[in-house]
N, C-alpha and C positions, 0 to 999 in steps of 0.2 A: 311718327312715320311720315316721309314728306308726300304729298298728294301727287298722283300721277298727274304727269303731264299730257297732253298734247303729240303726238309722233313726230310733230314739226318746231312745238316749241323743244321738244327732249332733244330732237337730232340737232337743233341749232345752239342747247346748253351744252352739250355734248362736245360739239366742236368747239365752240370760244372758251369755255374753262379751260384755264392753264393745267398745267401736270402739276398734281399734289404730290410731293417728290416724299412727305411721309409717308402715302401709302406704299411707293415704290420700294422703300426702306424697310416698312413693315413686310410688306411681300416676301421680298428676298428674306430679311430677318429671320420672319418668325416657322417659314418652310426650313430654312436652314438648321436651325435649332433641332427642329424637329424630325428632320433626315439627317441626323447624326445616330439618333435611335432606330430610324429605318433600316439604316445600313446595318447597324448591330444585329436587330433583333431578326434580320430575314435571312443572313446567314447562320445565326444563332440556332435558330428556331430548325432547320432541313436536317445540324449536324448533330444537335440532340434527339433527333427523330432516327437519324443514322444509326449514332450511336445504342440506341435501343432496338434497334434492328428493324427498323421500318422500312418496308420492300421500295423503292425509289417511285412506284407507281402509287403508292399510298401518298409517300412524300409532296410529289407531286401537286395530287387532288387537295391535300391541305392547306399547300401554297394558292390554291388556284381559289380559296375561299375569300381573301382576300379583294384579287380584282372581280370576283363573281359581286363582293359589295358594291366596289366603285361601279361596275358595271349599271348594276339595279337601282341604285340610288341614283346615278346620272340623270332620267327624265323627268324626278322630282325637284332636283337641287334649282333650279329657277326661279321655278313657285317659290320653293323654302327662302331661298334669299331675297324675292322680291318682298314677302309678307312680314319674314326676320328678321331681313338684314344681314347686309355680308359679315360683321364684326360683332353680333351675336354668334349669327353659323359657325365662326369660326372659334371663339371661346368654348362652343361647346363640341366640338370636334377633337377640339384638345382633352378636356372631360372625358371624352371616350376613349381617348386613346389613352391617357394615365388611367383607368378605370383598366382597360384590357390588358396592360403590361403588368399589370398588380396581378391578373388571374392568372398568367402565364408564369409569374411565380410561386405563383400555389401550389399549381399541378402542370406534370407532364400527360396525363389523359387526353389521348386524341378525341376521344368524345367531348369534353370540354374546348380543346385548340382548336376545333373546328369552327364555332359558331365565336370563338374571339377573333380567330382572322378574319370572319367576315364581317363584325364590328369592326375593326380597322379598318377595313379595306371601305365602308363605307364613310368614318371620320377621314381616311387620311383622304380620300376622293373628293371631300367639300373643303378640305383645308386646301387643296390643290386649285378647285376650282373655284374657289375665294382669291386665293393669291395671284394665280394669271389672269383674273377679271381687272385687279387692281392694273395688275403691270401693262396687259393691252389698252387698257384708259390713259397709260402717262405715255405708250410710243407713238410715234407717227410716219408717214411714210418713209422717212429719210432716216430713220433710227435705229427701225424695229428689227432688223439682222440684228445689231453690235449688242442692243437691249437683251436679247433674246441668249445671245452667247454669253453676254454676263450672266445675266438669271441660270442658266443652265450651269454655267462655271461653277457659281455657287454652289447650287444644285450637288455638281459632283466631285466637290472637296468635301463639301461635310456629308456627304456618305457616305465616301473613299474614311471618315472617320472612322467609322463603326469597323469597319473588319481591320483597321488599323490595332484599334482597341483590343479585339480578339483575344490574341495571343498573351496581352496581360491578365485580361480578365479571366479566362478559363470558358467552359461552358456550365461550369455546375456552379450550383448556389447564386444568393442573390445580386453578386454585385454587378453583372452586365444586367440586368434588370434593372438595377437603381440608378445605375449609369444612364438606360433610357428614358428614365423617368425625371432621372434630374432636367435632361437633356429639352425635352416634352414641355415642362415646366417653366422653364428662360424660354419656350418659344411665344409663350402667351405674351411675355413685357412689352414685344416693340409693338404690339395691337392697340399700346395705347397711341402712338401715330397716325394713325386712317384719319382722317379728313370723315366727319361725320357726316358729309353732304355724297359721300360713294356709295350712292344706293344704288345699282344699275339693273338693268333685268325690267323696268317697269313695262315697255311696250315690244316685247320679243315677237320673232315671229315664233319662237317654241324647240324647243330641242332635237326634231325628227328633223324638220327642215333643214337646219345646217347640214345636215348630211347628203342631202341631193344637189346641194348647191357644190359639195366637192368631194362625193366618195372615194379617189382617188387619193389626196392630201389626207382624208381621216385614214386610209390604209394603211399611209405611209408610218404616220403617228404610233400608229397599232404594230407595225413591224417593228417599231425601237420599243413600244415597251416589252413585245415577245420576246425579244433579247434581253432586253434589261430584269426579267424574272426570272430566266431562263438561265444565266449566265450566274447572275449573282448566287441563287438555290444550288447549281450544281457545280458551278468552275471550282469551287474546293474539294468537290470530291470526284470531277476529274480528273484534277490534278495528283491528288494522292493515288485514284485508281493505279496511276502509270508511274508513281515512285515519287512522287512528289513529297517531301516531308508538311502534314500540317501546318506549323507557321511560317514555309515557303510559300506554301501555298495562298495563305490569306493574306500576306503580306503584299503577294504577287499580285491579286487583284487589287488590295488598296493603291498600291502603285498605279496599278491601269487606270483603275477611276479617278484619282488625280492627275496623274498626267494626261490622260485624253484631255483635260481644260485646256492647257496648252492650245490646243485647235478649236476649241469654241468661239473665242471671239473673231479669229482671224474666218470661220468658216462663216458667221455672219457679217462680218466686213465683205467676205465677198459674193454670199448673197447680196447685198445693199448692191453692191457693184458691177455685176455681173448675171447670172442668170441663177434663182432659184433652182427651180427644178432639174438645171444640170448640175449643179453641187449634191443636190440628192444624188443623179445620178453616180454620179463618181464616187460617192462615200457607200452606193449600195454594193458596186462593184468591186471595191477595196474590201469591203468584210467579208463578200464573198472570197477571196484568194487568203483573207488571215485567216477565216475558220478552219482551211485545209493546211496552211503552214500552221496553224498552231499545234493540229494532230501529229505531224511531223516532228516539231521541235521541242515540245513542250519539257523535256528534260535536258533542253542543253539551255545555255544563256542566253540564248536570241526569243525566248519565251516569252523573257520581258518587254523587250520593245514591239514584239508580235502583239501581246495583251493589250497594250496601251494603242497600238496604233487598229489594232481590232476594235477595240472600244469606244475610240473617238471617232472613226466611220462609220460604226453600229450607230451611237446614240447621236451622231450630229445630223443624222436624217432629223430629228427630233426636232435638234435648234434650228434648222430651216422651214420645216414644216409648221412650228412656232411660230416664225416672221411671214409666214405663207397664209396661216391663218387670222394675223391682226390686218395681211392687206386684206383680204376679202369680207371679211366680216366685220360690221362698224354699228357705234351707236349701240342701240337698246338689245342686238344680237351677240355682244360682249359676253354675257353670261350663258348663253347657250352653248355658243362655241368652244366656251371655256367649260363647259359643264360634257361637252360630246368628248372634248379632248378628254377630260377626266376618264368617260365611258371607253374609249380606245385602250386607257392602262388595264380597266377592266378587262376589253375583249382578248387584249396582248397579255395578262396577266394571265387569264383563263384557262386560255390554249394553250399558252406557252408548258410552264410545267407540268402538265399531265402528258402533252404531246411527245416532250422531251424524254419522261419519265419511262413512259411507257416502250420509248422508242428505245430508250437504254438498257432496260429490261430484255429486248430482243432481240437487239444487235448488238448491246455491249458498249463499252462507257462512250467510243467516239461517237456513237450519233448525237451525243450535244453538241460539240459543233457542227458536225454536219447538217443540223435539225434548223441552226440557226443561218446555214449557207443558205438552206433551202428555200426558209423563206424571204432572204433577202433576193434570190433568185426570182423570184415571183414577182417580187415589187418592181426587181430592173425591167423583167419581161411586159410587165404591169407600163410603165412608163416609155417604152420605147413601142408600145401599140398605142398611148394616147399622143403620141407622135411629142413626150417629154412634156404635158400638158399634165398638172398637177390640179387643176382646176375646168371643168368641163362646163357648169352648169352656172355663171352666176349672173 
């Protein structure tokens, strides 16, 4: 384990190290492997609950065990990777999560799926905040948009996998299980790339603090993942609510989530270029008007280009907020930030499906998007009182 440094000698290794472009590789790599079984198993997992007749507020709560992990685990993950190490953290994150895909083939008992998603939700949260620790250490100011839209691109092709897969795999038996476990498994290879000398986290100021230095940016964070749980758990069976045939319907989202990549890089090209926080803005205010055209259209053809262009303004708050977070936060606060972000999948996971669930439950299948207008409405209303200031305190 390398010996702590000094906060002056660390802030000044910090900056003259060059970018170890294998960690970068491994980042993006070995997350991508591994959000190919993401995407499978979280639309997987709502429609065999469905299909057993699970009330959608149950559904909900089960999904929300998940980021309730990333959530609670986020104030410890620092500690764990200063003492660990990042590329231990992460082998054995993988461990957990090929361990809890095995038990989700055993059994459909929601007493059992309960406490597996919240093991994932705690491994997939260190493997997340492992991999963006790497990637904010290789960008710098002049990069970190275009960086940020790659990783995210990534990101959402091979997730866009998994509901791809769907419709061949089935939902019964084991082989979309084996399929995330293969999947799981090739994410561990490219970890042999990290640069053993990426130990970071050693002199933080701590986990709680990032968040007063930009509660705003972590909000924003938190609103793309309330979508992105939100969306993924129920767009398939909104979509068949209103006539949608099943493998339209998954297919329709695997489309959205690939094709929004399309707008990732060009959306951090022009952050780099342009203004941050008003690319948030405009991406909030665009998914605000596709949640209400998609209730509208959703069984004619303009469904498709609705989804995709809903998706890429939903989650490219994400990729700005991204590049929003490696400008403000530097040095030995690398891991924190990247460990808060995690905690946001947590809060946006949380909320998201039980809120949505519940909401469906009582007004019927469109308040999922409604649910998601509403709180991107909060974050526009949110930023146009900090006068489009995404950052208050730093």
């Amino acid at each position: 384990m390398l010996a702590v440094a000094s906060p002056t000698r660390y802030s000044h290794a910090m900056q003259s190290s060059k970018p170890h472009y294998g960690n970068l590789i491994a980042a993006i790599a070995t997350v991508g492997a591994c959000d190919i079984s993401f995407g499978l198993t979280l639309q997987l997992i709502p429609l065999i609950q469905h299909e057993l007749g699970t009330p959608a507020w149950l559904i909900g709560l089960a999904a929300a065990m998940g980021p309730l992990g990333i959530l609670l685990a986020g104030p410890f993950l620092p500690a764990m990777i200063k003492h660990a190490g990042a590329k231990p953290v992460a082998y054995a994150a993988i461990a957990i999560i090929l361990a809890g895909l095995l038990g989700f083939a055993f059994t459909t008992h929601l007493t059992f799926w309960f406490p597996l998603r919240f093991a994932l939700g705690v491994a997939a949260g260190a493997l997340f905040t492992v991999s963006e620790t790497w990637i904010f250490g290789f960008t710098n100011d002049t990069n970190r948009g275009r960086v940020m839209g790659l990783y995210t691109t990534v990101l959402s092709i091979t997730f866009a996998v998994g509901p791809l897969l769907l419709p061949f795999t089935g939902i019964h038996g084991w082989l979309p299980w084996v399929i995330g476990m293969v999947c799981v498994s090739l994410g561990a290879l490219p970890l042999t790339l990290v640069n053993a000398d990426s130990h970071l986290g050693e002199r933080s100021h701590g986990f709680f603090s990032v968040f007063k230095r930009a509660p705003l940016l972590f909000a924003a964070i938190a609103c793309a993942t309330f979508y992105d749980n939100v969306f993924i758990s129920f767009f398939t069976i909104f979509a068949t609510a209103k006539g949608v045939a099943l493998p339209t319907a998954s297919t329709m989202l695997g489309f959205g989530v690939i094709g929004c990549t399309l707008f990732f890089y060009p959306m951090g090209w022009l952050g780099d270029h342009w203004s941050r926080s008003k690319v948030i803005m405009c991406n909030a205010a665009i998914t605000i008007t596709g949640c209400f055209l998609l209730v509208a259209f959703i069984n004619t053809w303009a469904a498709w280009p609705i989804v995709i262009l809903l998706t890429s303004t939903a989650f490219g708050v994400y990729v700005v907020s991204l590049a929003t977070t490696g400008d403000v936060f530097k040095g030995a606060d690398i891991v924190a930030s990247s460990s808060a972000i995690a905690a946001m999948w947590g809060i946006g996971g949380l909320a998201g499906p039980p809120i949505a669930g519940a909401a469906i439950d009582a007004f019927g299948i469109d308040a999922m998007p409604y649910s998601l207008a509403a709180i991107y409405a909060l974050l526009f209303i949110g930023l146009i009182a900090s006068g489009g200031k995404l950052v208050q305190n730093v």
